[in-house]
LUMGUMAR-709456 format. One line per 10 residues: number of its first residue (from 1); their letters; for each residue x, y, z of C-alpha. Coordinates in Angstrom, 2 decimals. Layout:
NUM	a	X,Y,Z; ...
END
This chain:
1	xxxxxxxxxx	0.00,0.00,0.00; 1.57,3.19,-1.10; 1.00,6.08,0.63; 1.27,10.08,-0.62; 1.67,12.40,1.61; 0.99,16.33,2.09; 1.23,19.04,5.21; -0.85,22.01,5.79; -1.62,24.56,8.23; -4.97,24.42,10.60
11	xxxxxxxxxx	-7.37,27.23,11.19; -6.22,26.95,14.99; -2.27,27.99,13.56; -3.55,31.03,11.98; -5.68,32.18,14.99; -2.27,32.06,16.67; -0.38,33.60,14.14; -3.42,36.33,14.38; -2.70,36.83,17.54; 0.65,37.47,17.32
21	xxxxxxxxxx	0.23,39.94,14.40; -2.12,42.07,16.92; 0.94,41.87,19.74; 3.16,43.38,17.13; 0.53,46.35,16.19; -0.03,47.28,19.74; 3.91,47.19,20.54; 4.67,50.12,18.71; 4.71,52.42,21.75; 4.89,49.50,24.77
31	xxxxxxxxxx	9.04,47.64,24.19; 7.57,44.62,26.33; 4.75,44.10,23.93; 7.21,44.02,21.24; 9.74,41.23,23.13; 6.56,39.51,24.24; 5.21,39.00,20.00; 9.06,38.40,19.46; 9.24,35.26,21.86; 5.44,34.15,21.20
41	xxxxxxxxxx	6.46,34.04,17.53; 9.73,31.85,17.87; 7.75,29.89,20.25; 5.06,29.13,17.41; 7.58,28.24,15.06; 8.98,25.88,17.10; 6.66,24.77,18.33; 5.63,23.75,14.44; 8.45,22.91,13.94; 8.28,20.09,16.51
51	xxxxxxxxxx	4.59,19.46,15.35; 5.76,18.74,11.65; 8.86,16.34,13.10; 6.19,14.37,15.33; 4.29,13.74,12.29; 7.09,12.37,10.20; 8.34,9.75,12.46; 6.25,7.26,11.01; 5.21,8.47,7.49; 2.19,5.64,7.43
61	xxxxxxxxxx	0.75,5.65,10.97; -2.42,4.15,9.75; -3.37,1.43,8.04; -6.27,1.05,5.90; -8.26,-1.86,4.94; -11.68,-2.12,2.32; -13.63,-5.19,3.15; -16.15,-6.57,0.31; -17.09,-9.14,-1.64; -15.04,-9.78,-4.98
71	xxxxxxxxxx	-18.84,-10.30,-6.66; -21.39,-7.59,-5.52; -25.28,-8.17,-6.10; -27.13,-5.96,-8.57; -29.87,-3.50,-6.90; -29.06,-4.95,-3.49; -27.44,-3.16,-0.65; -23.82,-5.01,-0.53; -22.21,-4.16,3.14; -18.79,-2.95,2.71
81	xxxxxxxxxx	-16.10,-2.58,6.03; -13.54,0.22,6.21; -11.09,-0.79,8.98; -8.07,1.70,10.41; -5.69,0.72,12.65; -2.84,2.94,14.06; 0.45,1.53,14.04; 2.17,4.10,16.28; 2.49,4.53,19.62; 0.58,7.83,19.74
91	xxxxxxxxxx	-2.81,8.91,19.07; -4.20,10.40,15.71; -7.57,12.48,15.39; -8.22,11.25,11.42; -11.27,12.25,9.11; -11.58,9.57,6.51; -12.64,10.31,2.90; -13.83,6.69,1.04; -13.28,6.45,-2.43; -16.59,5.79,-3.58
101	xxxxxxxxxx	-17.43,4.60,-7.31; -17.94,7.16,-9.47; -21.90,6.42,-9.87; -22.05,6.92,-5.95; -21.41,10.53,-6.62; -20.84,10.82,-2.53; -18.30,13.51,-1.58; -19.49,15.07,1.48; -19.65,11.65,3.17; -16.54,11.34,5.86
111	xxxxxxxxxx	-15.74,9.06,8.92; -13.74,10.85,12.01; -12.46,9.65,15.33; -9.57,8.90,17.20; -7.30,5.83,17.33; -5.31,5.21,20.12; -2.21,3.68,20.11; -2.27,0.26,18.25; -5.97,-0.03,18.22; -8.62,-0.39,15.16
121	xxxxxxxxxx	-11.93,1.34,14.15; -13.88,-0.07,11.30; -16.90,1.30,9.67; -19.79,-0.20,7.75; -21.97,1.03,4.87; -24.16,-0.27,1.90; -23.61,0.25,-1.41; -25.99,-0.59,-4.15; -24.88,-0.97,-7.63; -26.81,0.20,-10.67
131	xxxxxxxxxx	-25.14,-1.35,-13.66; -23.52,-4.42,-14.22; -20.41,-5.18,-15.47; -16.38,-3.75,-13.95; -16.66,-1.31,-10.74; -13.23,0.52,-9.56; -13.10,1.86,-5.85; -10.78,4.44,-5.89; -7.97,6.11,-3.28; -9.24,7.08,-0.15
141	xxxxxxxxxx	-8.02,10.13,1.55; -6.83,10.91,5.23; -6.31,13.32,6.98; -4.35,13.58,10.04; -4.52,16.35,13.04; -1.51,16.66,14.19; -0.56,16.01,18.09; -0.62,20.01,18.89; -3.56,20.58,16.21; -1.09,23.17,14.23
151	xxxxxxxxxx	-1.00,21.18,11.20; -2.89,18.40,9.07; -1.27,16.07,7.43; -3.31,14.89,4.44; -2.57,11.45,2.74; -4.19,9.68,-0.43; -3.44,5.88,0.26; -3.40,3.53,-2.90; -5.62,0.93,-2.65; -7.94,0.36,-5.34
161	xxxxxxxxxx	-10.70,-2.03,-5.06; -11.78,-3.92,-8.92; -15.09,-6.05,-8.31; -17.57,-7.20,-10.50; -21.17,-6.47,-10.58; -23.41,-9.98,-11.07; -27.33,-9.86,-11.18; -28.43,-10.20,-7.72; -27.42,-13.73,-6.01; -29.34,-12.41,-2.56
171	xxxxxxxxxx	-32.24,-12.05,-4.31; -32.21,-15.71,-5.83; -31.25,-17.07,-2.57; -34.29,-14.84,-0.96; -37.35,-16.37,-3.26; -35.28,-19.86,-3.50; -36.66,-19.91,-0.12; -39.75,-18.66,-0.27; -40.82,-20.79,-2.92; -39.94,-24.24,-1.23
181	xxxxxxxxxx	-40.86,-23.54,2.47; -44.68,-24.17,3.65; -45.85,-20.68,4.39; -45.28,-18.97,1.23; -48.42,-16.58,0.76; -47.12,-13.61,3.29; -44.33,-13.41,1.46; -46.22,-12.74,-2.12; -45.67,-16.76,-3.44; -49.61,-18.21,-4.93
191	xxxxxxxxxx	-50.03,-21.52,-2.85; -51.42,-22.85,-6.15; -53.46,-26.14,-6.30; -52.00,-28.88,-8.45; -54.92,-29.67,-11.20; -55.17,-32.93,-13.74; -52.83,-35.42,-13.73; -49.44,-33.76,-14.57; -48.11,-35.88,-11.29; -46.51,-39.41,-10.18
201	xxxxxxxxxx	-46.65,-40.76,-6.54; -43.36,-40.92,-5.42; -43.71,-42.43,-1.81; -45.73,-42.49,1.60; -44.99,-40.02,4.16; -45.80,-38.84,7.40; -48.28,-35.87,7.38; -46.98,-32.04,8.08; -48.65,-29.20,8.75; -49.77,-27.27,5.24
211	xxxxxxxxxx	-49.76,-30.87,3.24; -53.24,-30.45,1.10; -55.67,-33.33,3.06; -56.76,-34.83,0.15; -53.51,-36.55,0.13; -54.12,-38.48,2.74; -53.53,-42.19,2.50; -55.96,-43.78,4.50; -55.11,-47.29,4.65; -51.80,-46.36,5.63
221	xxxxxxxxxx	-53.10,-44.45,8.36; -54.43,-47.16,10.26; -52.05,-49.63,10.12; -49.54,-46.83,11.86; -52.08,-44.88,14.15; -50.66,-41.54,12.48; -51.64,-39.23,9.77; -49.83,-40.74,6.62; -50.13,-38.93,3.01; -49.06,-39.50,-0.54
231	xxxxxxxxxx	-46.13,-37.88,-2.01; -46.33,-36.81,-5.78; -43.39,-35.75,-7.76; -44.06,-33.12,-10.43; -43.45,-33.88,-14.17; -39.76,-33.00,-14.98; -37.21,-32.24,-17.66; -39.87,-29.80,-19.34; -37.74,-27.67,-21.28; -37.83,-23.37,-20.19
241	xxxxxxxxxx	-36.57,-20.71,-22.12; -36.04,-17.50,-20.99; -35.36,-14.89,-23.95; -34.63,-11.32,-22.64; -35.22,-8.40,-24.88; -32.38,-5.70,-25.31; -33.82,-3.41,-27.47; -33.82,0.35,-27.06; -37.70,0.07,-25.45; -35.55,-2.10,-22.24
251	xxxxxxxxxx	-33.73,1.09,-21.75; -36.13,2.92,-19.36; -35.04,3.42,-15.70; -36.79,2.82,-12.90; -34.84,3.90,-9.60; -31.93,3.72,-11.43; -31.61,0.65,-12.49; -32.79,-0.07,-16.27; -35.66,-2.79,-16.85; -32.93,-4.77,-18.69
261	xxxxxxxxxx	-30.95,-4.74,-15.73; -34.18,-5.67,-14.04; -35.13,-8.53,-16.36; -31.52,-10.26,-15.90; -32.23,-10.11,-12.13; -35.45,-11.91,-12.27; -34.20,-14.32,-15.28; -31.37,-15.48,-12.54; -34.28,-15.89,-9.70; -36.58,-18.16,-12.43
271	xxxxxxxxxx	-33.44,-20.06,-13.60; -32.82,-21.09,-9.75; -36.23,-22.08,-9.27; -37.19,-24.05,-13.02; -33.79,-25.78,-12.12; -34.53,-26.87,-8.86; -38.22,-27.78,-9.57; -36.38,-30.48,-12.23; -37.14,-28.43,-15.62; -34.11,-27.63,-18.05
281	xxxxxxxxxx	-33.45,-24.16,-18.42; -32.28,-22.04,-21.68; -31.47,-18.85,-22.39; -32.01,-16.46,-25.11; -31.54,-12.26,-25.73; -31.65,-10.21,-28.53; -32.50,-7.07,-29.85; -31.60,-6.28,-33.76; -29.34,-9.73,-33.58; -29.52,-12.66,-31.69
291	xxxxxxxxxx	-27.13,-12.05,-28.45; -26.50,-14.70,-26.40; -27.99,-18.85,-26.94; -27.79,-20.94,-24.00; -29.73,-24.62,-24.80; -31.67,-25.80,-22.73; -29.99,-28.06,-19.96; -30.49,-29.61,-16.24; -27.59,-30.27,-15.19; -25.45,-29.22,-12.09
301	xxxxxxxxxx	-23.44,-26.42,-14.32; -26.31,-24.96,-16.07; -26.65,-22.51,-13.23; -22.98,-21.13,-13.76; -23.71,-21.18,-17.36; -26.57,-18.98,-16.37; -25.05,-16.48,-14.04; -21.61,-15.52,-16.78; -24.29,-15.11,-19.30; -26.53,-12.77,-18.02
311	xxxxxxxxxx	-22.99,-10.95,-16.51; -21.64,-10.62,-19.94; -24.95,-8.70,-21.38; -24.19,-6.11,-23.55; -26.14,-3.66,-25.66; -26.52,-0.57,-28.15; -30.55,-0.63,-27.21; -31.22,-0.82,-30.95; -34.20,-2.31,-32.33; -36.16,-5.71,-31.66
321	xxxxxxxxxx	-35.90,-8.52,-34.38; -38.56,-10.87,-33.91; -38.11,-12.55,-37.17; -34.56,-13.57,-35.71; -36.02,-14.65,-32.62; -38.63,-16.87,-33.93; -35.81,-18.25,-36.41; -33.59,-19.13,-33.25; -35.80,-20.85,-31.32; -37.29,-22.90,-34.34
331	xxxxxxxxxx	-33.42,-24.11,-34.68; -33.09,-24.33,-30.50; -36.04,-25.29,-29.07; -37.69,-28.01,-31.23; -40.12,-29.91,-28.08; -43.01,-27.98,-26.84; -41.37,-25.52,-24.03; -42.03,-22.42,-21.80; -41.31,-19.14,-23.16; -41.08,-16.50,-20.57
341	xxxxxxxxxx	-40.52,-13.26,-23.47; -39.07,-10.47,-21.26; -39.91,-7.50,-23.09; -41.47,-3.80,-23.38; -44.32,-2.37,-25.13; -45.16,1.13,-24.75; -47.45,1.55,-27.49; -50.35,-0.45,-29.13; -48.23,-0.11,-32.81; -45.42,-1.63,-31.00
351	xxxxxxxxxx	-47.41,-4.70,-29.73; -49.36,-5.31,-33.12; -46.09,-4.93,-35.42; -44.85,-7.86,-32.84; -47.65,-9.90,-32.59; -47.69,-12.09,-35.73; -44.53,-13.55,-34.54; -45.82,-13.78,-30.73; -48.73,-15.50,-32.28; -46.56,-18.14,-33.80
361	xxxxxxxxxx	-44.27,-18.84,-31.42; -47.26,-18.98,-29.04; -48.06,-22.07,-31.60; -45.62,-24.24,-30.95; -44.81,-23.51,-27.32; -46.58,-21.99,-24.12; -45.30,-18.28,-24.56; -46.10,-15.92,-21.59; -45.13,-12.09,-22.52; -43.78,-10.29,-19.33
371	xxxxxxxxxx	-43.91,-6.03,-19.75; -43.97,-3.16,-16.94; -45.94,-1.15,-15.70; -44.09,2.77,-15.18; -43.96,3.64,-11.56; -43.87,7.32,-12.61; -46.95,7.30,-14.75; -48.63,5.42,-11.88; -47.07,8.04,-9.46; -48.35,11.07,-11.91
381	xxxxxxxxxx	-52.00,9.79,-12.50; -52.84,9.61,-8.41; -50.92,13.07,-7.65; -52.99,16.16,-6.32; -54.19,18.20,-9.22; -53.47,22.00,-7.79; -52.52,23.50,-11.17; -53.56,23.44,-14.79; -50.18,21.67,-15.64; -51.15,19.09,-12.48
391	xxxxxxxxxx	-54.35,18.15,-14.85; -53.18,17.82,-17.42; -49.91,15.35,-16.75; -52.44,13.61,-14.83; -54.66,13.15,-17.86; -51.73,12.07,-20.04; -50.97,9.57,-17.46; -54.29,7.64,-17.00; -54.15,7.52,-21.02; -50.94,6.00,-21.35
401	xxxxxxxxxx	-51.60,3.66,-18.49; -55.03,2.95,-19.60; -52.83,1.91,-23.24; -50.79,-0.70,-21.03; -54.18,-2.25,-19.94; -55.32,-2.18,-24.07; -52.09,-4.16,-24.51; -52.56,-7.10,-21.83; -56.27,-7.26,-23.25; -55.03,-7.36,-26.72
411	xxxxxxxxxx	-52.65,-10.38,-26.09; -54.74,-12.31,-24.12; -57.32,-11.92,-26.97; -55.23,-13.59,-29.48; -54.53,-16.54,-26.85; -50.93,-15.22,-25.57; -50.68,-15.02,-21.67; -49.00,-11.81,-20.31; -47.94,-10.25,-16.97; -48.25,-6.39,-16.50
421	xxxxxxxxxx	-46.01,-5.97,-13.57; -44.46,-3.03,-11.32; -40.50,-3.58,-11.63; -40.49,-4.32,-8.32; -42.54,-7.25,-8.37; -41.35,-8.95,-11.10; -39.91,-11.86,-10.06; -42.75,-12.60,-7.75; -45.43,-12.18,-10.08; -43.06,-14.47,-12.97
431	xxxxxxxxxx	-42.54,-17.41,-10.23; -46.54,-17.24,-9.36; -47.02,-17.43,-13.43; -44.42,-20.36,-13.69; -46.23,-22.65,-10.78; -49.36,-21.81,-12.01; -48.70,-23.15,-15.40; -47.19,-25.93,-13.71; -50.45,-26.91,-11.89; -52.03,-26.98,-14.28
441	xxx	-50.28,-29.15,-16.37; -49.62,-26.34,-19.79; -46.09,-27.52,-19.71
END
């Protein structure tokens, strides 16, 4: 860790220096005022002078150390540690200055205290990352009181931080849980009733608490004197396919984060779950060209395969190709599959010009079209009209919104099945679609 070093002069040196300025004005008729400002004066510089020499005995009295993850989640809060510990034998006042990313744009942030001798102080904050892809912490700065306070000594210590931004690992690991543990419906998770036969018993097993009674194997009930049930285990190896769209309509933002970026998040979450519920997983994105292919697959790696994909998404936000897209999966996915088509439509022209391709992909496989909702327009349309420009943004808003709703009705007309969701609720609302479907046996 290299350190670079500079000195400058507190406030509380020039109030002295003041002071000694005034002692010289008033000793123009008093001789004792005059020796008085001389020997206050070479009693300041010295005393400086021992100040500055104090402060050089150990040109890095403190060490400083960033603690994070080499992989931080996307739109999560990622705790990050900044310890200091003083390696001299004397005290140091200190104001720390982190070297946030860039995109924090944080600069009035600082951390102060004071280390005693050979002691540590570490501090804790969350950062949450808006784009994927390389992130640089730069230099911190510190700055060091000196022991008489006449000088700071100010020091930029090299120690960059390069991580990597992945879509969001907490938040697969949160609805991972939430979809296979008994109480699911606080949480937002449809406890969703299996229907036909899409099911094979698997074995006999003691009854728990939330296991659907009809289930209940009598016979083997009496012989034990306990509750006993039937176990079914769900149809498997049904191939998914998740295709993101990357065209220009995917580059909104919606606190910050683009609903690309939020699409890759909940394509991650879905992959977990399809995985672990036995299905094989694929993966598809494209805008004017087909971007990434990823076939369909079950095994152990897929979810690796997964996770480096969606990392290495890149785009220009040009515009969709549907053509290409129905081309590719004719080519990749030749059985009857799950589509889950993560895409945009703002206007009605937008969803028509698509939907002779939707309608023939929707053909061949189960295709469910996923689109957002705007959180602004929603905002806009409830706010408190007080002005003439209040009424009419709030007009505008209802209309596009109301345009939205057109487009959901319009799909579902022509036999496609669609989820208008807030961006927030994605992945919920995508999960609840997927077991759903599921249930009732459509894949």
């Amino acid at each position: 860790m290299k350190v670079f070093g500079s000195l400058y002069l507190t406030r509380f040196f020039f109030v002295l220096l003041i002071i000694d300025i005034l002692l010289f004005g008033m000793s123009y008729n008093y001789e004792f005022l005059y020796k008085i400002a001389i020997i206050y004066l070479i009693s300041l510089l010295g005393a400086v002078f021992i100040d500055v020499f104090i402060s050089f005995l150990n040109t890095n009295p403190i060490k400083f150390q960033r603690n994070l993850q080499s992989r931080l989640n996307l739109g999560d809060p990622n705790e990050i540690e900044i310890v200091l510990e003083n390696l001299s034998g004397q005290p140091h006042a200190f104001t720390l200055y982190e070297g946030y990313p860039l995109d924090l744009q944080d600069r009035s942030t600082s951390y102060s205290g004071l280390l005693l001798p050979h002691a540590t102080k570490s501090y804790k904050y969350f950062y949450t990352p808006k784009k994927r892809g390389d992130l640089q912490f730069r230099n911190p700065f510190l700055i060091i009181r000196s022991f008489l306070f006449l000088i700071n000594k100010k020091l930029e210590i090299e120690h960059e931080s390069n991580v990597h931004v992945y879509p969001s690992v907490l938040q697969l690991k949160k609805y991972e849980l939430l979809v296979f543990q008994q109480q699911k419906i606080s949480s937002g998770i449809k406890k969703i009733r299996r229907l036909g036969n899409n099911s094979e018993f698997e074995q006999i097993k003691n009854y728990v608490q939330g296991d659907e009674l009809k289930t209940i194997n009598w016979k083997a009930t009496s012989r034990k004197g306990e509750l006993m049930i039937n176990q079914y285990q769900e149809e498997k190896s049904q191939h998914v396919f998740l295709v993101i769209d990357k065209s220009r309509n995917m580059q909104m933002e919606f606190d910050d984060l683009t609903m690309l970026d939020y699409s890759i998040n909940s394509a991650l979450v879905f992959s977990n779950i399809a995985l672990r519920k036995g299905d094989k997983t694929g993966l598809i994105t494209f805008s004017d060209k087909i971007g990434s292919l990823l076939p369909a697959d079950g095994s152990a790696l897929q979810m690796k395969r997964i996770i480096e994909t969606l990392y290495n998404q890149k785009t220009y936000f040009r515009e969709s190709n549907y053509e290409l897209l129905y081309q590719s999966l004719s080519k990749t996915a030749r059985t009857r599959s799950l589509i889950i088509l993560y895409t945009n439509f703002e206007t009605e022209f937008a969803m028509r010009r698509a939907l002779p391709i939707l309608r023939q992909i929707n053909q061949k496989h189960v295709l469910v079209v996923v689109f957002f909702q705007n959180n602004e327009l929603t905002n806009m349309a409830y706010q408190d009209i007080t002005t003439v420009k209040t009424l009419y943004e709030t007009a505008i808003a209802e209309r596009m919104i109301t345009i939205k709703t057109k487009i959901a009705q319009e799909l579902k007309r022509n036999g496609i099945q669609n989820i208008l969701t807030k961006p927030e609720d994605l992945s919920i609302n995508t999960i609840n679609k997927y077991l759903e479907l599921k249930a009732k046996g459509a894949i």
